[in-house]
N, CA, C and O atoms as a GROMACS GRO file, in nm:
protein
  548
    1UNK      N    1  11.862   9.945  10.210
    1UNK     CA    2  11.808   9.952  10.345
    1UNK      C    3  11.704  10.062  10.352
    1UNK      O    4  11.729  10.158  10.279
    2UNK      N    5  11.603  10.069  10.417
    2UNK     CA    6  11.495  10.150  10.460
    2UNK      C    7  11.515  10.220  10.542
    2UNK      O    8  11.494  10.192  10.660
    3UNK      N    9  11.578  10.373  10.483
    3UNK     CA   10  11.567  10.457  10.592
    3UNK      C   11  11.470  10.512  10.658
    3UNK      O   12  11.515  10.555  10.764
    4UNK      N   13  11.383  10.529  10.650
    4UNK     CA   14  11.260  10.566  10.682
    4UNK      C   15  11.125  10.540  10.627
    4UNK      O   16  11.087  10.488  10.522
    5UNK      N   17  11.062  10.592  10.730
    5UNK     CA   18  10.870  10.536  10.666
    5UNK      C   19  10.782  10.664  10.768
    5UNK      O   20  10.739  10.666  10.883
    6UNK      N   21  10.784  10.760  10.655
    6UNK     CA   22  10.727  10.882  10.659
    6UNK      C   23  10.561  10.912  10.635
    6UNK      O   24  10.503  10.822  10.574
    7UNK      N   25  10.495  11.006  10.668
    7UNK     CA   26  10.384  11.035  10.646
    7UNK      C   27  10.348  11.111  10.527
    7UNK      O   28  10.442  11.190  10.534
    8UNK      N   29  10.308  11.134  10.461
    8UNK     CA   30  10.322  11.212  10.307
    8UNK      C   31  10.168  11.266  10.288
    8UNK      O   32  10.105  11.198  10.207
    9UNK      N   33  10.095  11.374  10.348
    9UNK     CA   34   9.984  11.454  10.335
    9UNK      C   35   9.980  11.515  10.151
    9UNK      O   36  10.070  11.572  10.090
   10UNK      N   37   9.848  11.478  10.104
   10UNK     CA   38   9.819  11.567  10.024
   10UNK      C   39   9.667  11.615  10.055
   10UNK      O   40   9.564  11.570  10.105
   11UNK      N   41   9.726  11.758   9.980
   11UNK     CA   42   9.578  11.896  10.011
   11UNK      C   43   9.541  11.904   9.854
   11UNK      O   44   9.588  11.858   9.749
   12UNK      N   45   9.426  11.990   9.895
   12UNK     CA   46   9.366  11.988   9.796
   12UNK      C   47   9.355  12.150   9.731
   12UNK      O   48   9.248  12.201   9.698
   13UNK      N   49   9.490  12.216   9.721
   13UNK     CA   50   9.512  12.335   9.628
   13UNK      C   51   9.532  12.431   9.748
   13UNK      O   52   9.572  12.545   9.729
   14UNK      N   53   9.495  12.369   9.917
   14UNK     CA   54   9.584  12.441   9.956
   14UNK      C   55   9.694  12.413  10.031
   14UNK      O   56   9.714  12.453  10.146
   15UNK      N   57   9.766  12.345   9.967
   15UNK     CA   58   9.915  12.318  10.036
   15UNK      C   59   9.974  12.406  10.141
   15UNK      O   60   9.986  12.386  10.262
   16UNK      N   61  10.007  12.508  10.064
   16UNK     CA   62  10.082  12.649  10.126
   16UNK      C   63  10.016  12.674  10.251
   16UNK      O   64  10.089  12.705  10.345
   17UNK      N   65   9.879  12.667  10.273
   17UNK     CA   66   9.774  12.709  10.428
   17UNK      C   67   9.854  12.574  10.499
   17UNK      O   68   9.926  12.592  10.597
   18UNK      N   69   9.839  12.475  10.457
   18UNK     CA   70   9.831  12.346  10.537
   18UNK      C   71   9.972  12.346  10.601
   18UNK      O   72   9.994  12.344  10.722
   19UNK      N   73  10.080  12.350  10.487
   19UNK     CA   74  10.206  12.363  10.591
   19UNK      C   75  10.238  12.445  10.683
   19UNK      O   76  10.317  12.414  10.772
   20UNK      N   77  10.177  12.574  10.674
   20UNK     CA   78  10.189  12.683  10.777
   20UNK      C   79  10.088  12.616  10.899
   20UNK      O   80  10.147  12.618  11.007
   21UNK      N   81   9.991  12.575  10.904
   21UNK     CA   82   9.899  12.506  10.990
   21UNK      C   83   9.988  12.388  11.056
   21UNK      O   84   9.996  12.402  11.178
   22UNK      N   85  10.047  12.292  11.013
   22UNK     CA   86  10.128  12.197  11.075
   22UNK      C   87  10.222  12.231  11.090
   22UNK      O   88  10.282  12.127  11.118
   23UNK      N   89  10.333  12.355  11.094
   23UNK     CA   90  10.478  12.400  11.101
   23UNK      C   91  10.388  12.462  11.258
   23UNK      O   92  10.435  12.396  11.350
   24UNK      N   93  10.286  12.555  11.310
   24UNK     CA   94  10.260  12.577  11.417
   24UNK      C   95  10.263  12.448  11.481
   24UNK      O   96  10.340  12.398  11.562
   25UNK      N   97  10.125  12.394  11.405
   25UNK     CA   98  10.040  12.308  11.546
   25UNK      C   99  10.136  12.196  11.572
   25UNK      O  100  10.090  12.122  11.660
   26UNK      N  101  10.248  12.158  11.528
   26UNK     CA  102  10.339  12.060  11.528
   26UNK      C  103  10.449  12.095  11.582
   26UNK      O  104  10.536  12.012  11.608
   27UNK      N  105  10.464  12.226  11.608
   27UNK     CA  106  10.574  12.332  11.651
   27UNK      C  107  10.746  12.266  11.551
   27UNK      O  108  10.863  12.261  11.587
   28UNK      N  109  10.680  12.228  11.425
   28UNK     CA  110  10.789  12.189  11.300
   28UNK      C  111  10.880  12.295  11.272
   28UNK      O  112  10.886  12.412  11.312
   29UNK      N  113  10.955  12.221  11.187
   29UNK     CA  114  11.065  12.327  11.084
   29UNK      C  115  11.012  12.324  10.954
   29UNK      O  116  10.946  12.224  10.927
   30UNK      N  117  11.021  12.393  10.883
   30UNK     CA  118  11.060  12.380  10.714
   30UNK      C  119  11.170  12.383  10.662
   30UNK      O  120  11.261  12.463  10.683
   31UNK      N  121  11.168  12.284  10.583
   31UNK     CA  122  11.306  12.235  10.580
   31UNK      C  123  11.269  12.236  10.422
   31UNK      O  124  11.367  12.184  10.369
   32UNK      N  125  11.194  12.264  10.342
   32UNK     CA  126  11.220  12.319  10.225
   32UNK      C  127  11.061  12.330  10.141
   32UNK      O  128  10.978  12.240  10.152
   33UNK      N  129  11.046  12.403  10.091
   33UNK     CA  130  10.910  12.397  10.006
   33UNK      C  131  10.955  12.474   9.835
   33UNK      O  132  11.025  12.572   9.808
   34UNK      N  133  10.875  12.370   9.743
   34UNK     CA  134  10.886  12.381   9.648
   34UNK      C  135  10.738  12.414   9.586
   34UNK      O  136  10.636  12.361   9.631
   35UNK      N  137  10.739  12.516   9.470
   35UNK     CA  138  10.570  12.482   9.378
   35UNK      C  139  10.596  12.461   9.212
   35UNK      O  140  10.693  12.454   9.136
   36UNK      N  141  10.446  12.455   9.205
   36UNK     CA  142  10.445  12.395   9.073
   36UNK      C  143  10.566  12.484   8.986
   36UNK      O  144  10.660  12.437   8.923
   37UNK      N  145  10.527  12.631   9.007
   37UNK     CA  146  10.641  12.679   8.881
   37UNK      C  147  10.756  12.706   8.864
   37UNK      O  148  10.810  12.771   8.775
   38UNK      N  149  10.848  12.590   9.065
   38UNK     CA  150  10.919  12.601   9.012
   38UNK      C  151  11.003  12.491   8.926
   38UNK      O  152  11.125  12.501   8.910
   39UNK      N  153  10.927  12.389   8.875
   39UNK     CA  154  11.002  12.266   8.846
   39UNK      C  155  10.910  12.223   8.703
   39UNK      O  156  10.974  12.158   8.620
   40UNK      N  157  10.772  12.252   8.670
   40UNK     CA  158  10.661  12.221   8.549
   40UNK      C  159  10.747  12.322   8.472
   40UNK      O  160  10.800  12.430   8.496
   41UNK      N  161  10.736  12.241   8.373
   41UNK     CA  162  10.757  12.342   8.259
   41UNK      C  163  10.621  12.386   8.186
   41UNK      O  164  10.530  12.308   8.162
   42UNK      N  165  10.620  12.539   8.150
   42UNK     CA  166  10.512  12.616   8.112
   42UNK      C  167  10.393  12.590   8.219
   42UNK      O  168  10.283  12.538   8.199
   43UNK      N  169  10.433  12.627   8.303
   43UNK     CA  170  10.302  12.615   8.442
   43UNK      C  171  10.209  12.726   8.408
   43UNK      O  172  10.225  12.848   8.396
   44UNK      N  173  10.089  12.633   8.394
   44UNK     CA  174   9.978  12.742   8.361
   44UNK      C  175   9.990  12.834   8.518
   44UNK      O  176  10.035  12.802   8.628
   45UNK      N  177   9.940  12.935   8.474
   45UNK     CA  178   9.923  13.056   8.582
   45UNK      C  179   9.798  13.028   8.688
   45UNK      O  180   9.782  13.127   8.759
   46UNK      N  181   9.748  12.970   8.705
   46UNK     CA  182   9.631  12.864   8.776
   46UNK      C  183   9.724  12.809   8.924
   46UNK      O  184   9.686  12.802   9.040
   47UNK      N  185   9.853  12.776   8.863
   47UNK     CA  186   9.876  12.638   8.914
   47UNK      C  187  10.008  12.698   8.971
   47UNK      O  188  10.061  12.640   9.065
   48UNK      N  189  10.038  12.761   8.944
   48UNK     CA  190  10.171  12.832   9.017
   48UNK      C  191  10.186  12.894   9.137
   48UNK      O  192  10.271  12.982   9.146
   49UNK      N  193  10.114  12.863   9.239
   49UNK     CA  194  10.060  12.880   9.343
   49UNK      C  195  10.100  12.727   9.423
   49UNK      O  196  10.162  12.722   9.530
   50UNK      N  197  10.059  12.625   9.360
   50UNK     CA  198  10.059  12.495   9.410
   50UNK      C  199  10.194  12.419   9.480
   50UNK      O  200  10.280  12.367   9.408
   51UNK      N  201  10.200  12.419   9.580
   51UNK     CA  202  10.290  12.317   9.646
   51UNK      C  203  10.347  12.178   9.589
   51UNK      O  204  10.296  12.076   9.635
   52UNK      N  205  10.440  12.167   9.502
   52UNK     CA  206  10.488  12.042   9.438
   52UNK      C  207  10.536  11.970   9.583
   52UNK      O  208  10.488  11.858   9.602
   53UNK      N  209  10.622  12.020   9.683
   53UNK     CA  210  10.696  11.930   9.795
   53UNK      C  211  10.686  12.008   9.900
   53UNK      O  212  10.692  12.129   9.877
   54UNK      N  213  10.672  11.972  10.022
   54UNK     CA  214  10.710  12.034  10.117
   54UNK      C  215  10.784  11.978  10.228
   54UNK      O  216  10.739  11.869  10.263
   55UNK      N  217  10.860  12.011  10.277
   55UNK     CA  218  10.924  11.878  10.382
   55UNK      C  219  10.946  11.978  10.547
   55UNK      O  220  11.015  12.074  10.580
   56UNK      N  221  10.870  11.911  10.599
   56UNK     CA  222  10.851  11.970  10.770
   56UNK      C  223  10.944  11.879  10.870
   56UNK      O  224  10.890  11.769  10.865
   57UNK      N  225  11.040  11.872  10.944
   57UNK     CA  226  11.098  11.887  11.057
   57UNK      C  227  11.046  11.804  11.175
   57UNK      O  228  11.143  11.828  11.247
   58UNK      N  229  11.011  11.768  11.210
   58UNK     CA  230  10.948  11.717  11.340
   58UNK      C  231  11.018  11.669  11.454
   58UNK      O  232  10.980  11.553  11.436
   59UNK      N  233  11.094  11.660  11.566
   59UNK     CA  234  11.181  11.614  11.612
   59UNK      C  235  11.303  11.551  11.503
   59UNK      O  236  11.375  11.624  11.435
   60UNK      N  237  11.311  11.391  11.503
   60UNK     CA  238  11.346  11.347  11.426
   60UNK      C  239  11.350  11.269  11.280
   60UNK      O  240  11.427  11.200  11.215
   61UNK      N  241  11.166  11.348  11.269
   61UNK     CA  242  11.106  11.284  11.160
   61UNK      C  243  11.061  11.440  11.047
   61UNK      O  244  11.068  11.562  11.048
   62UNK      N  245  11.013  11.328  10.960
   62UNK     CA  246  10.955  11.454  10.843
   62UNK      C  247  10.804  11.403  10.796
   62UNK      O  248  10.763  11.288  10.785
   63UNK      N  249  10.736  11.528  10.771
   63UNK     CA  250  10.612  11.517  10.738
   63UNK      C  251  10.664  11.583  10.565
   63UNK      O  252  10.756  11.657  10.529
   64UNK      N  253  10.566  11.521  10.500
   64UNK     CA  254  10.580  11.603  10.355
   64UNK      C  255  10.425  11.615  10.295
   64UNK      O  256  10.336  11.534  10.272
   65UNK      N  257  10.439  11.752  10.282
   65UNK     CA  258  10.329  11.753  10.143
   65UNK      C  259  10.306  11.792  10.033
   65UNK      O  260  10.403  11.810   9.959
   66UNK      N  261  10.183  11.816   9.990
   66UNK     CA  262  10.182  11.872   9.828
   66UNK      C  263  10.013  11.869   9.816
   66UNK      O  264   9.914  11.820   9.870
   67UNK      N  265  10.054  11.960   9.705
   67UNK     CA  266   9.892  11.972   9.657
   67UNK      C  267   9.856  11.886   9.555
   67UNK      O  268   9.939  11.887   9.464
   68UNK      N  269   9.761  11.811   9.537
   68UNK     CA  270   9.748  11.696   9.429
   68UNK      C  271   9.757  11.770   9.332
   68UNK      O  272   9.741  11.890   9.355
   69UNK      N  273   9.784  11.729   9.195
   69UNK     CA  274   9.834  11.727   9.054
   69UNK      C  275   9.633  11.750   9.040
   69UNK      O  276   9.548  11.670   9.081
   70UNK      N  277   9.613  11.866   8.981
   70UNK     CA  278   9.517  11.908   8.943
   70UNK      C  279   9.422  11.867   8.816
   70UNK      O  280   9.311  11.901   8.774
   71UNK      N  281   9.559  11.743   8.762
   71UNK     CA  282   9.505  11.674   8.601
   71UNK      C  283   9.398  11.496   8.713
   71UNK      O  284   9.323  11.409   8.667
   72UNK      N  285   9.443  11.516   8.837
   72UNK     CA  286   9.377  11.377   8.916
   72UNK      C  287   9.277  11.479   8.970
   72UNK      O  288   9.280  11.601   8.979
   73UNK      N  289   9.172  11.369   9.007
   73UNK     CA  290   9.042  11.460   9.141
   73UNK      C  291   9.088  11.405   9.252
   73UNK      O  292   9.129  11.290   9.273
   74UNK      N  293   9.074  11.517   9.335
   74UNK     CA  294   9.118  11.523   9.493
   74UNK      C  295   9.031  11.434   9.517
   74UNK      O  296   8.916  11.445   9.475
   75UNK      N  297   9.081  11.307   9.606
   75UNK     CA  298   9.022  11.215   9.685
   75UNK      C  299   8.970  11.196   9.831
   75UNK      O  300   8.997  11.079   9.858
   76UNK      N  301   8.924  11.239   9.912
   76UNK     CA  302   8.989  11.180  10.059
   76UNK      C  303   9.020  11.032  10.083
   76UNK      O  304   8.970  10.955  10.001
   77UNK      N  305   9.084  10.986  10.165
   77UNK     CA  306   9.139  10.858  10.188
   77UNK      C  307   9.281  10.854  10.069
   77UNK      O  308   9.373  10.783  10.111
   78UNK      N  309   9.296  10.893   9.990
   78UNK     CA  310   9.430  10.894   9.896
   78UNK      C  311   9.486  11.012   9.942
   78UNK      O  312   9.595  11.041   9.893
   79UNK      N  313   9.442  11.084  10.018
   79UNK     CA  314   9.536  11.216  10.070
   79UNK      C  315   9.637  11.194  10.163
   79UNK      O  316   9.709  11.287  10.201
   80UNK      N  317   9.654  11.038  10.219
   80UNK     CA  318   9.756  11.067  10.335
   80UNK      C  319   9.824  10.912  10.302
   80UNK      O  320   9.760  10.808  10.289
   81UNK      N  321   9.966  10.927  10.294
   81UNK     CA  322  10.059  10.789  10.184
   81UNK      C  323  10.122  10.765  10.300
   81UNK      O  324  10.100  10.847  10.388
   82UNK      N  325  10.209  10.657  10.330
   82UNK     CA  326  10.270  10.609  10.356
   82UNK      C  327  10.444  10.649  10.275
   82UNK      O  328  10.482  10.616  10.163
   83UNK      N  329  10.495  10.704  10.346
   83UNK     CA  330  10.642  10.709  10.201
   83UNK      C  331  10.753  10.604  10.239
   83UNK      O  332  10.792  10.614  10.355
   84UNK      N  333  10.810  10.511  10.164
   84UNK     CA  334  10.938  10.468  10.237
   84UNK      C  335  11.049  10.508  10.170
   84UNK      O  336  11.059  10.519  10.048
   85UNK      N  337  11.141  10.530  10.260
   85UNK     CA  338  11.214  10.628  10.217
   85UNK      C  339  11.361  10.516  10.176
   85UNK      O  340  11.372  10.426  10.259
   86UNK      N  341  11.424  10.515  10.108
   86UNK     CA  342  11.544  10.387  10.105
   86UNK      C  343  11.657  10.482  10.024
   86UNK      O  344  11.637  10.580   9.953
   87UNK      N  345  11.790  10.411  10.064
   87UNK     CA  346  11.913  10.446   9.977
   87UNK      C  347  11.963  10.362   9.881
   87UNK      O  348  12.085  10.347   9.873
   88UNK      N  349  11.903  10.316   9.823
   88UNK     CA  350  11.954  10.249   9.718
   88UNK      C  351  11.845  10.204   9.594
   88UNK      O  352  11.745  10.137   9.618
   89UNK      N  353  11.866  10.232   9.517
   89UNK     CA  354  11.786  10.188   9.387
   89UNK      C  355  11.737  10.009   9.374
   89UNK      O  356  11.623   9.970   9.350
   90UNK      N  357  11.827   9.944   9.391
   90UNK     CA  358  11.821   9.821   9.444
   90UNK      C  359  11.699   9.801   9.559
   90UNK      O  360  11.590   9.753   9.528
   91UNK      N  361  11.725   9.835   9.665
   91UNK     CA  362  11.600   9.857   9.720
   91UNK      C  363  11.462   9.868   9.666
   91UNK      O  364  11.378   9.781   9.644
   92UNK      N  365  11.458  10.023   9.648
   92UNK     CA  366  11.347  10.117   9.585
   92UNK      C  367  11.309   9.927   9.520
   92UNK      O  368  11.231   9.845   9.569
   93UNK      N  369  11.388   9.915   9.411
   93UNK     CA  370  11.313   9.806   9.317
   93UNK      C  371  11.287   9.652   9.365
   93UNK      O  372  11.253   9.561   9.289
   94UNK      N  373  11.309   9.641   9.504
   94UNK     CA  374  11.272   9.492   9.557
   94UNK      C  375  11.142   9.537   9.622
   94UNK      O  376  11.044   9.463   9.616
   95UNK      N  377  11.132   9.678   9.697
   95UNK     CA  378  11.036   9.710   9.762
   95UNK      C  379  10.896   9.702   9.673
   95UNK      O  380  10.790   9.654   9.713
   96UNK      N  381  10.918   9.754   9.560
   96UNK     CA  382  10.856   9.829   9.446
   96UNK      C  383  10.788   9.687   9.385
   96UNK      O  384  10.675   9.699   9.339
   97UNK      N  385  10.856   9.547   9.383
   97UNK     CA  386  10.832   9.469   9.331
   97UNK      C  387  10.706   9.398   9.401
   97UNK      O  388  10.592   9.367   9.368
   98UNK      N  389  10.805   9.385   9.538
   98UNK     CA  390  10.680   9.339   9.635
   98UNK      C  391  10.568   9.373   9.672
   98UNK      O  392  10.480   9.295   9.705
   99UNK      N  393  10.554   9.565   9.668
   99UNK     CA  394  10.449   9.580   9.719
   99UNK      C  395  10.312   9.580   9.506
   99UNK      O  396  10.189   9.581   9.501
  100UNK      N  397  10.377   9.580   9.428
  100UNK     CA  398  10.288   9.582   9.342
  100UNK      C  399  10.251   9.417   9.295
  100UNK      O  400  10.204   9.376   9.189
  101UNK      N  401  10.290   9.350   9.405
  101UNK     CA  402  10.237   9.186   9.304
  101UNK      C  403  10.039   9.252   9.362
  101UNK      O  404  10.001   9.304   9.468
  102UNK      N  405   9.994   9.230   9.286
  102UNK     CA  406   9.823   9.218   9.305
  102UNK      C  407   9.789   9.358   9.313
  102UNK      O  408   9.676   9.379   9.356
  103UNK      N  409   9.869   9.474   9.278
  103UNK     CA  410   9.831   9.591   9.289
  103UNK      C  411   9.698   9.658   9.245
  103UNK      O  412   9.661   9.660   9.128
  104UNK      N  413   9.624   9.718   9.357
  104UNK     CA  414   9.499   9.752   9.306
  104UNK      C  415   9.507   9.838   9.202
  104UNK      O  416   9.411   9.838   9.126
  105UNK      N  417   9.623   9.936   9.172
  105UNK     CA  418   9.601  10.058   9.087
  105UNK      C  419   9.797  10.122   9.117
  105UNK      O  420   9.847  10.148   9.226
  106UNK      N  421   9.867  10.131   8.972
  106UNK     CA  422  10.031  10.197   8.980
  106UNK      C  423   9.981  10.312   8.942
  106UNK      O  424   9.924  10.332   8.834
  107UNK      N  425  10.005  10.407   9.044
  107UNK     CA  426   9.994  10.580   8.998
  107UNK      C  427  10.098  10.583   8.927
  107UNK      O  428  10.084  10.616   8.809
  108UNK      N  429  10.199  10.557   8.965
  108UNK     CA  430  10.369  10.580   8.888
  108UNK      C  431  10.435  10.452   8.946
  108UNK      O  432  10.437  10.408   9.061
  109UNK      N  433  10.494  10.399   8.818
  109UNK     CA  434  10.591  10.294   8.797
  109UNK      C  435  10.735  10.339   8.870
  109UNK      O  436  10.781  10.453   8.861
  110UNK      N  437  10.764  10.290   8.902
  110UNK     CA  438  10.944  10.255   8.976
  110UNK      C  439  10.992  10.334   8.820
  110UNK      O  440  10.990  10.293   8.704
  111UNK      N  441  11.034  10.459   8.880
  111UNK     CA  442  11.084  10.550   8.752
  111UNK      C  443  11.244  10.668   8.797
  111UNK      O  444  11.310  10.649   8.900
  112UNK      N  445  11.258  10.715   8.755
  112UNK     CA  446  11.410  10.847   8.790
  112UNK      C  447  11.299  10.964   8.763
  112UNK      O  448  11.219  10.971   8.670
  113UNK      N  449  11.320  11.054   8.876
  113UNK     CA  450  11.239  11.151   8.861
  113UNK      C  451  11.327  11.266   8.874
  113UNK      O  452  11.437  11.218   8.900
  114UNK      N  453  11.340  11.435   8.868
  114UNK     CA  454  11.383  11.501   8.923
  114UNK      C  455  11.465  11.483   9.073
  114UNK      O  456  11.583  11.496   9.106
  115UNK      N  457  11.356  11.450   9.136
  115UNK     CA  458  11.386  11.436   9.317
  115UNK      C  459  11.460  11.284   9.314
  115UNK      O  460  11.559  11.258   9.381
  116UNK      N  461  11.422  11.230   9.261
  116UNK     CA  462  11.475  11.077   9.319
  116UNK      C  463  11.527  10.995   9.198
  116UNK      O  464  11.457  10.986   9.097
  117UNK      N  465  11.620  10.949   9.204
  117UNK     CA  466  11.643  10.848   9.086
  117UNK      C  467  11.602  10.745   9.048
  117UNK      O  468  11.620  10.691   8.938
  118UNK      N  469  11.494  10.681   9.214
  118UNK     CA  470  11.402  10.579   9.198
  118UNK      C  471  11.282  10.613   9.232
  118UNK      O  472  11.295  10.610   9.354
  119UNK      N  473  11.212  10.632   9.219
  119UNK     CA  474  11.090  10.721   9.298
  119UNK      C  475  10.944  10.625   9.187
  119UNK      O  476  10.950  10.586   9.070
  120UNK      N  477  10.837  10.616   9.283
  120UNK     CA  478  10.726  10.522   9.228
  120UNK      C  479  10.577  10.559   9.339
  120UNK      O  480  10.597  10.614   9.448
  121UNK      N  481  10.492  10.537   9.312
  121UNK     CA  482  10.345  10.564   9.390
  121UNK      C  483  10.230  10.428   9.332
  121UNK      O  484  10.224  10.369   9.224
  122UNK      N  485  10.152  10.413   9.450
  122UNK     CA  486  10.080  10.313   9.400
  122UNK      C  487   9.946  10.235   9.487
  122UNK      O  488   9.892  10.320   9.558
  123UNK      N  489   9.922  10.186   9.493
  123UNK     CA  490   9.812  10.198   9.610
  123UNK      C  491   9.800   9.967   9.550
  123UNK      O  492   9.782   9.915   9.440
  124UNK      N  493   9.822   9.910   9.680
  124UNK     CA  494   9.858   9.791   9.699
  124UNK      C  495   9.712   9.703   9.738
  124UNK      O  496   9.613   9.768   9.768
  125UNK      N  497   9.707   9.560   9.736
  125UNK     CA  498   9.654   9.483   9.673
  125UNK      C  499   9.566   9.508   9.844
  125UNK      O  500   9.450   9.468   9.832
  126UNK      N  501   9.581   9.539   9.926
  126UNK     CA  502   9.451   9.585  10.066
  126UNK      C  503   9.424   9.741  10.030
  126UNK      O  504   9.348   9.804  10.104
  127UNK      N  505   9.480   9.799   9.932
  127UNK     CA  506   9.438   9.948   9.902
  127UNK      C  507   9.491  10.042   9.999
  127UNK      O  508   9.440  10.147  10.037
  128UNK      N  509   9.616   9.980  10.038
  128UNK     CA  510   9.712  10.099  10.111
  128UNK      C  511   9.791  10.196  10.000
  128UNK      O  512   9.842  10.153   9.897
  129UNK      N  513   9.789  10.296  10.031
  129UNK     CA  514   9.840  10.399   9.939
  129UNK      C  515  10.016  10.425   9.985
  129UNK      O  516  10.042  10.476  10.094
  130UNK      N  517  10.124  10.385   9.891
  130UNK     CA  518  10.263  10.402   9.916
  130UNK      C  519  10.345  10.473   9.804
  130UNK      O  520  10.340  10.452   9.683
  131UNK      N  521  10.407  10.544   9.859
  131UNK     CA  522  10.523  10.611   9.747
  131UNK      C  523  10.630  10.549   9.847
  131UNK      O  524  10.634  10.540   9.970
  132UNK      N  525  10.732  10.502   9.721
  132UNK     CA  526  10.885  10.471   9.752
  132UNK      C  527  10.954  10.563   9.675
  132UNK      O  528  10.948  10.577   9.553
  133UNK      N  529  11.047  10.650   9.785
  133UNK     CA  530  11.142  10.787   9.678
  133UNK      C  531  11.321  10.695   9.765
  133UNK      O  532  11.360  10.669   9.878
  134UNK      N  533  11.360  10.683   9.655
  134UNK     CA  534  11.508  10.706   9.688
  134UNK      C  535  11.590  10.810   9.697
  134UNK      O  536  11.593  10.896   9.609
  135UNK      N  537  11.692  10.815   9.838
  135UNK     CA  538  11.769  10.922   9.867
  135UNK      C  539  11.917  10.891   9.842
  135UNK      O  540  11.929  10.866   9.962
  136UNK      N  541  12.019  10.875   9.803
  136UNK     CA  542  12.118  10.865   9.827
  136UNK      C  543  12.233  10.932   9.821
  136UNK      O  544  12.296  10.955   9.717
  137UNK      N  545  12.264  10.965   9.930
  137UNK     CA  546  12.385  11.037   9.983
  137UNK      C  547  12.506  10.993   9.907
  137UNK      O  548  12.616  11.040   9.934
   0.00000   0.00000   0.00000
């Protein structure tokens, strides 16, 4: 089932400004922020600064961001995803199936990541940009 369908911002190296900018102007929570060094292994010193996750509060919703992966070029129009959020792996992989028939471009395949055990990114056959992360409780 689809628990949610979130907004997912990415910046461009400055993460850390941006969530403090939307935790005001949104009058949000932080509800957790992560960076590159603490989860890359051997994080160049460049990059250890960088926002891997951030997850903001909003009434009853969450905004998340991050700073793009510095090995891609910052895009505009690929900076702001769609996330759906699901509990079950099963899911993640019917969703995952459907939205890549005619896929313009798989950033990441339906994979187990750190954060998610199903987790995938990809930008779909009208060039909507989606990450599916699985949560399960």
């Amino acid at each position: 089932m689809i628990k949610s369908l979130e907004i997912y911002l990415v910046t461009d190296g400055n993460g850390k400004e941006a969530v403090e900018f939307y935790k005001n102007a949104l009058n949000a929570e932080l509800v957790s922020m992560t960076f590159y060094k603490e989860h890359v292994p051997e994080c160049p010193k460049e990059r250890e600064h960088l926002v891997l996750n951030a997850q903001l509060k909003i009434g009853h919703h969450r905004l998340m961001i991050s700073d793009e992966n510095p090995d891609f070029e910052y895009k505009h129009g690929y900076n702001m995803t769609a996330c759906i959020i699901v509990d079950s792996i099963e899911e993640a992989t019917t969703i995952y199936d459907r939205l890549a028939v005619g896929a313009k471009r798989i950033h990441m395949e339906l994979q187990e990541t750190f954060w998610s055990p199903a987790y995938a990114n990809l930008e779909d056959k009208f060039g909507m940009m989606w990450q599916i992360s699985t949560e399960i409780e």
